[in-house]
N, C-alpha and C positions, 0 to 999 in steps of 0.2 A: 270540593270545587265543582263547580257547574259550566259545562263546556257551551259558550255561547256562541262559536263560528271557528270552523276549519275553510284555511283556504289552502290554495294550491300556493309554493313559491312560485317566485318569477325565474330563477334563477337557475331551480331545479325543481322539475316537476314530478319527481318520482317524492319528496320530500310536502311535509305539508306543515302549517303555522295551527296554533291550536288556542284560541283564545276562549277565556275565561271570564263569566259574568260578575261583576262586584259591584251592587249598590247601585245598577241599574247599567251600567254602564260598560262594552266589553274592555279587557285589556290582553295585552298577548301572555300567553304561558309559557309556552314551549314548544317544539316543534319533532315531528317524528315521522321516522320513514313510510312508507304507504304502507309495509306487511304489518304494522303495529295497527295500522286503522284497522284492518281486517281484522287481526287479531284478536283486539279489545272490543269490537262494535264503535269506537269512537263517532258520535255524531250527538251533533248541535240537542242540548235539552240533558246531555246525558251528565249524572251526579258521580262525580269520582270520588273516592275513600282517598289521605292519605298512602296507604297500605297498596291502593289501584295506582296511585301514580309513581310511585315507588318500583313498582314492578312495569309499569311503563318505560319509564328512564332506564331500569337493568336491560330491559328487553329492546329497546332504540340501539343503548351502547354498543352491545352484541352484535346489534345487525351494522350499525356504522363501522364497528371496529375489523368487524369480516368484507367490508366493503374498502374498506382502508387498504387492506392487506392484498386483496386484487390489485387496486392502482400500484400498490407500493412491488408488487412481484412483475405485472407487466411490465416492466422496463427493465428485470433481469435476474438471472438465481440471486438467489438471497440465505442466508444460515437463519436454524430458528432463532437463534441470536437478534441477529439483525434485525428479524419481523418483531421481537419483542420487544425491544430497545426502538424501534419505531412507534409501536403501539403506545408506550410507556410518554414518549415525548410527546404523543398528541393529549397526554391526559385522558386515556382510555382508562376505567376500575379494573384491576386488578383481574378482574371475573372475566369480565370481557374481551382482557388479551388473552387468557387463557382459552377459551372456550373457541376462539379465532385462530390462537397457533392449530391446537387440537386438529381443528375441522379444517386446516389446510397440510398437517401431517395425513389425517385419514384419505384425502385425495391427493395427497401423494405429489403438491404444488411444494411442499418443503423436505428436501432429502439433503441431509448435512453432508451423507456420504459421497453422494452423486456431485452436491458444488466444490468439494475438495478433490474430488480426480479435475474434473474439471476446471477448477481456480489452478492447479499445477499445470498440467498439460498447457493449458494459456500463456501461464507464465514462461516454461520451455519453451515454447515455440515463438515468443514476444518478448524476451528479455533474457538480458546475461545473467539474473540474482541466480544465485545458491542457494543447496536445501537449506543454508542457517535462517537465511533471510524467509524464503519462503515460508517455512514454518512461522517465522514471526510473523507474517502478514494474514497465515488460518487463523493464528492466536487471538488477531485483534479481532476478528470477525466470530467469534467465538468457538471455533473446530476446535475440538481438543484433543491431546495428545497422542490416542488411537488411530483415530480418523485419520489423521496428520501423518504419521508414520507411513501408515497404508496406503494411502496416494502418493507418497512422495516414492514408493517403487518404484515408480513408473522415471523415476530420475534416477534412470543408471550410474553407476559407475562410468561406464564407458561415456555416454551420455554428457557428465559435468565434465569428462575431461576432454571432450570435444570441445562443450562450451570455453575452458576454458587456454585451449590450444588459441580456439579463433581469438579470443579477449588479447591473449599475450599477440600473438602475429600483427593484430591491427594498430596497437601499442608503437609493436616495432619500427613500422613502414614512418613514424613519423617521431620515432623517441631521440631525445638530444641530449640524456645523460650517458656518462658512462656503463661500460656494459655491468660492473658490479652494483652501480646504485641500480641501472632499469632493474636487474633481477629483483634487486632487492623491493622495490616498489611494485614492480608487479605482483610478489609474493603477496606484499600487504592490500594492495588492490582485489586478486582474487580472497582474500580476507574479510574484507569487508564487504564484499558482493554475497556472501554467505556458503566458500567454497572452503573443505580442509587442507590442513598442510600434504598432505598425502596426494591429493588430487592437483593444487601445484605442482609437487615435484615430479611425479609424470607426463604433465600438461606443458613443462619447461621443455624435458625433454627433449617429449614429440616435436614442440614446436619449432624445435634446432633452429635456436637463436646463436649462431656460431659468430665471436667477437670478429667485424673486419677493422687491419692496423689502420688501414688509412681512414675509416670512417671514423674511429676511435681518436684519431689525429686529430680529424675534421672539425668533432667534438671538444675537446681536448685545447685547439686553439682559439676555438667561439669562447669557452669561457677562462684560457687561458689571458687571452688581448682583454678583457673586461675585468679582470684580479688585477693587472699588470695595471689599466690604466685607472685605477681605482689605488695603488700604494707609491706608482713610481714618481709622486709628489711626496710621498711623506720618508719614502727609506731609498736606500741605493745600494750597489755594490751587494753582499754578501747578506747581507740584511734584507732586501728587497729579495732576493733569490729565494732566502727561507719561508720570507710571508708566500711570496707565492707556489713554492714544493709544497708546503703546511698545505694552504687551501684547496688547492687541485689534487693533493692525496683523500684532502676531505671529499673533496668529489666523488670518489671512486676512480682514480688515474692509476695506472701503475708506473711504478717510477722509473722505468728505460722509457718511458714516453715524456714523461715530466720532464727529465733528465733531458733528452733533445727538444724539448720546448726551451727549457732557460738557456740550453747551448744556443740556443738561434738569437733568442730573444732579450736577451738577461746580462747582461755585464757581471760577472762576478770580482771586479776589482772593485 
């Protein structure tokens, strides 16, 4: 190939367009960052080999794909994962994303260890999740299992069962189950936030959530009057007493409270 005209883009000027003579006439080739011109001597008249353009194109990738990797990290840590799986999706060669993780582990812009204390710490101080969940959130970003473990120190024991004192207390100030279902739903709430059973049943504790009767009452008749006027079309008498003792135990009620709900409310004849 015979290189008939390099121009500057419009768009970026660090970048240049590299056309090629055919039959008298130029047409466009390809295009490559300024250190490749330097590089190669590129300019007008000059006779390329297959073999020359070839290592042209290896040697653009490299610098694009390390150029990538800059914009892709200023906007925030990143795991070598990440930067790979980025590289990967622009259709960088293979060579290329290596040789750009590489040269951004050697200065020290990718440290897996460094964004897992850090991706934890964040999360402590930004959110109610749990080591379960946390660790699955290094997972996806490629931290593995090591790494994972050794940041996640820094989430004490004491730590998660602060976290999750406060999760149950906030719960409380506005929960409208019975006290035996709240417990039980907030167990499976810190459950699913990625807390263990063990860290629950301390966190209940602390948090002395102590049953009051009349709020329990208060409860008790919000969905006592909504059972009632949901059967007391279909049964009566002794029948209707049962549907709603059954459903309100399902609740979580206990039954001296049941038991003076249907005395007020409930005909047993």
């Amino acid at each position: 190939m015979k290189v008939a005209k390099i121009t500057t883009q419009q768009k970026n000027s660090q970048r240049y367009n590299i056309f090629s003579e055919e039959q008298g006439k130029e047409k466009y080739a390809f295009s490559v960052d300024e250190s490749a011109i330097v590089e190669f001597g590129l300019k007008k008249g000059l006779e390329l080999t297959d073999t020359e353009l070839e290592a042209i194109e290896a040697f653009d990738q490299k610098r694009r794909a390390w150029n990538a990797v800059l914009h892709y990290l200023s906007f925030s840590m990143r795991t070598k994962w990440q930067v790979e799986q980025y590289l990967f999706e622009k259709e960088y060669a293979p060579a290329a994303v290596e040789e750009a993780v590489n040269r951004a582990l050697d200065y020290k812009f990718l440290d897996d260890a460094a964004f897992a204390e850090a991706f934890v710490r964040t999360k402590i101080n930004t959110t109610d999740k749990g080591p379960k969940i946390i660790t699955g959130d290094l997972r996806q970003k490629g931290i593995g299992p090591d790494l994972a473990e050794k940041a996640l120190l820094q989430f004490t024991k004491e730590k998660q069962i602060d976290k999750g004192v406060k999760i149950i207390q906030k719960k409380a100030a506005r929960q409208k189950d019975a006290h035996t279902i709240f417990k039980k739903k907030m167990m499976d709430a810190l459950r699913q936030k990625g807390y263990d059973n063990e860290i629950f049943t301390i966190a209940w504790e602390e948090a002395d959530i102590v049953p009051d009767e009349e709020e329990e009452w208060e409860r008790l008749e919000v969905h006592g009057d909504k059972i009632l006027r949901k059967w007391e079309k279909k049964a009566e008498g002794r029948t209707l007493q049962q549907k709603v003792k059954e459903q309100l135990y399902r609740k979580g009620f206990n039954m001296q409270l049941i038991q003076r709900f249907l005395d007020q409310k409930v005909s047993g004849e």
